[in-house]
TIKENU-14906 format. One record per residue (C-alpha): residue in one letter; x, y, z; residue number from 1. Coordinates in nm, 3 decimals. Example, Ala and Ser with C-alpha at 12.3 -4.5 7.8 and 13.67 -1.06 7.14 Angstrom:
A 1.230 -0.450 0.780 1
S 1.367 -0.106 0.714 2
END
This chain:
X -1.596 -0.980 -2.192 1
X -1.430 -1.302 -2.071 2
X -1.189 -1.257 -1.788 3
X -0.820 -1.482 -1.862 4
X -0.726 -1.695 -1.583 5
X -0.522 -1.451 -1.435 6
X -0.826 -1.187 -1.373 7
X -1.100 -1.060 -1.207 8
X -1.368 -0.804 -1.217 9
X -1.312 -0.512 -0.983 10
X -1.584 -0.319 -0.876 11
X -1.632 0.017 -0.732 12
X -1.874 0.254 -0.718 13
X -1.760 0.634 -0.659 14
X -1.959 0.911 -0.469 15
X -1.841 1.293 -0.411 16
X -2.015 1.599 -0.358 17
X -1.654 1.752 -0.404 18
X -1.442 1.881 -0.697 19
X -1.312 1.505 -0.795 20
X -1.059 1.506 -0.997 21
X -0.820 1.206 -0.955 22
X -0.863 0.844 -0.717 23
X -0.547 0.671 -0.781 24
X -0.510 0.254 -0.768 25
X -0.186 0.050 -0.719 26
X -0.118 -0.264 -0.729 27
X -0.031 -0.555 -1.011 28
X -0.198 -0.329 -1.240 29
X -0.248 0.074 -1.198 30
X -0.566 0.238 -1.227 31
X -0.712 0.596 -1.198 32
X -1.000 0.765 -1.233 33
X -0.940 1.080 -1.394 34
X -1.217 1.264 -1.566 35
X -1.181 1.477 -1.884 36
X -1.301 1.741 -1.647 37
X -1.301 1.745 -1.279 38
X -1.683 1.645 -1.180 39
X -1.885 1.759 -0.880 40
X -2.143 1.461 -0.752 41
X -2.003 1.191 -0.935 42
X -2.189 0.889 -0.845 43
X -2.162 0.589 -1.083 44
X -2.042 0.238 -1.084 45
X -1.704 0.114 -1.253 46
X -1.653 -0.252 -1.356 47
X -1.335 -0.354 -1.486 48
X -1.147 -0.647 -1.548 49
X -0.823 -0.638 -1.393 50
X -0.487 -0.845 -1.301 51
X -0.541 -1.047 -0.936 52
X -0.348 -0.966 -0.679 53
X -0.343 -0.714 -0.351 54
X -0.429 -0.339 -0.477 55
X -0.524 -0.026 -0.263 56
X -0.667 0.292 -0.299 57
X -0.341 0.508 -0.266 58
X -0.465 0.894 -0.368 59
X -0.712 1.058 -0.372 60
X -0.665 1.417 -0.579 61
X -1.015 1.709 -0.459 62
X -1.041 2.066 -0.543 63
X -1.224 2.301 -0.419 64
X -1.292 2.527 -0.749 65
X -1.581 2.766 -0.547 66
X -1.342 2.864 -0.291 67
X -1.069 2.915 -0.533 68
X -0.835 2.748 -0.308 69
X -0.533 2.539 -0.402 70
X -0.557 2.155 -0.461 71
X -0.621 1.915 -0.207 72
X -0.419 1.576 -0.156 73
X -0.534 1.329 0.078 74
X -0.290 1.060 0.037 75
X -0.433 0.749 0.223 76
X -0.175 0.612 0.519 77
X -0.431 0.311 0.680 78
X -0.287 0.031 0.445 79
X -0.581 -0.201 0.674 80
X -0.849 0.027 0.556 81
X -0.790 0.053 0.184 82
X -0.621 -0.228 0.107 83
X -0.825 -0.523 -0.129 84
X -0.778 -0.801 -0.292 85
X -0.886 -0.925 -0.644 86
X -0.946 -1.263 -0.681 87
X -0.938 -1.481 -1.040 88
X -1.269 -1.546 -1.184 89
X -1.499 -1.346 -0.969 90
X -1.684 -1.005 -0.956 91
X -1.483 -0.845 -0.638 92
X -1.681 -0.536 -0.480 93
X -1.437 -0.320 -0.329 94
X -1.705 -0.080 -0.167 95
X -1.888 0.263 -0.238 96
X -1.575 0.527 -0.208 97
X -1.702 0.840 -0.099 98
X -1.551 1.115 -0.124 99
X -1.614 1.504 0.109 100
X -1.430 1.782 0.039 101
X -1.611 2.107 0.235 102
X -1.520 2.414 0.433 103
X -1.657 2.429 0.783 104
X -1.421 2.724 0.967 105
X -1.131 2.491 0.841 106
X -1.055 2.271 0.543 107
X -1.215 1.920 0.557 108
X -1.118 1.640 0.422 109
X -1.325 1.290 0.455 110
X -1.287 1.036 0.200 111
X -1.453 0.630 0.326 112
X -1.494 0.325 0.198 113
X -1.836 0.226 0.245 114
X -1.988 -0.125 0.209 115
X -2.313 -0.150 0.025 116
X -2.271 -0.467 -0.132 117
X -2.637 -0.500 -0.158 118
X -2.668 -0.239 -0.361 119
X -2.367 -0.312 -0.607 120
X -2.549 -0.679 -0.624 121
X -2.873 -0.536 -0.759 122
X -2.695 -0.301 -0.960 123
X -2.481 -0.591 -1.117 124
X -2.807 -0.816 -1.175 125
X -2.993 -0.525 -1.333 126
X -2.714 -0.430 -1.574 127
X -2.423 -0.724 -1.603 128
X -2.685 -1.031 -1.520 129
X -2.486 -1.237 -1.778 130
X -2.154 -1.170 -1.613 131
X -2.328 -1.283 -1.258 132
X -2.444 -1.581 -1.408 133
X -2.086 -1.652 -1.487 134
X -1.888 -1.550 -1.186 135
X -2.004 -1.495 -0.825 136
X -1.991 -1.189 -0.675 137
X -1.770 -1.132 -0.338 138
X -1.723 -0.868 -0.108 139
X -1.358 -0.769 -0.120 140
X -1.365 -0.436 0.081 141
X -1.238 -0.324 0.382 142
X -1.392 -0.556 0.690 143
X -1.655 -0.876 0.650 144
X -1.968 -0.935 0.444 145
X -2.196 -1.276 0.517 146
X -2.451 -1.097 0.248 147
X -2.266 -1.161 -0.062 148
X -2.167 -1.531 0.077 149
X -2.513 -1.596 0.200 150
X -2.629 -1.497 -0.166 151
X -2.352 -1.708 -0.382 152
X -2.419 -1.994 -0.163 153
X -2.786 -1.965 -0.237 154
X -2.709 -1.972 -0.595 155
X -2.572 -2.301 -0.589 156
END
């Protein structure tokens, strides 16, 4: 799928060992991942073409459905930390967002943005290798990346 001139490819990848049942995206556009049914160790990649522009991670929704207890919000405050930006004509790799929802004498909550852009690269050339060839792949997450530069720079 072609991206317009106006869009880029946002990717994520999603962990949780936790009752997941809503992460929450704002920006130009507004995305959410919201299962059918609330999953436990979700762990998968999402690739999606979106508007470009400054977005951020603003909720993340947990339950904790073995404890019976009542929902859990965590709504994210460190604008540094999970804000990103998606930039026109290129794969953007946001990071790996796990997500930890677990009792341990007191509710815990402990949801990071990870960078494994190494990972997400291989994972793009094994399954969207046409869509690399097309349009290189940048680290957009939290902090910097000289892997994904070093690579598109090699490709050259």
């Amino acid at each position: 799928m072609p991206l317009s001139s106006k869009q880029g490819y946002l990717l994520l990848k999603i962990e949780s060992a936790s009752w997941l049942e809503k992460v929450q995206i704002t920006g130009p556009e507004r995305l959410a991942y919201q299962p059918e049914s609330p999953k436990v160790n979700v762990d998968e990649y999402f690739l999606l073409p979106v508007k470009a522009g400054v977005y951020r991670v603003s909720e993340i929704k947990t339950g904790l459905l073995s404890f019976n207890t009542e929902e859990v919000f965590a709504d994210i405050e460190n604008e540094s930390v999970w804000q990103f930006t998606i930039e026109s004509g290129q794969i953007n790799y946001i990071g790996d967002l796990y997500v930890n929802t677990h009792i341990a004498g007191a509710l815990k909550v402990k949801n990071e943005l990870v960078n494994q852009s190494s990972q997400a690269y291989q994972y793009i050339r094994q399954y969207q290798a046409d869509l690399l060839s097309r349009y290189p792949m940048r680290y957009a997450g939290p902090g910097n990346d000289p892997y994904l530069k070093m690579l598109t720079h090699r490709q050259k």
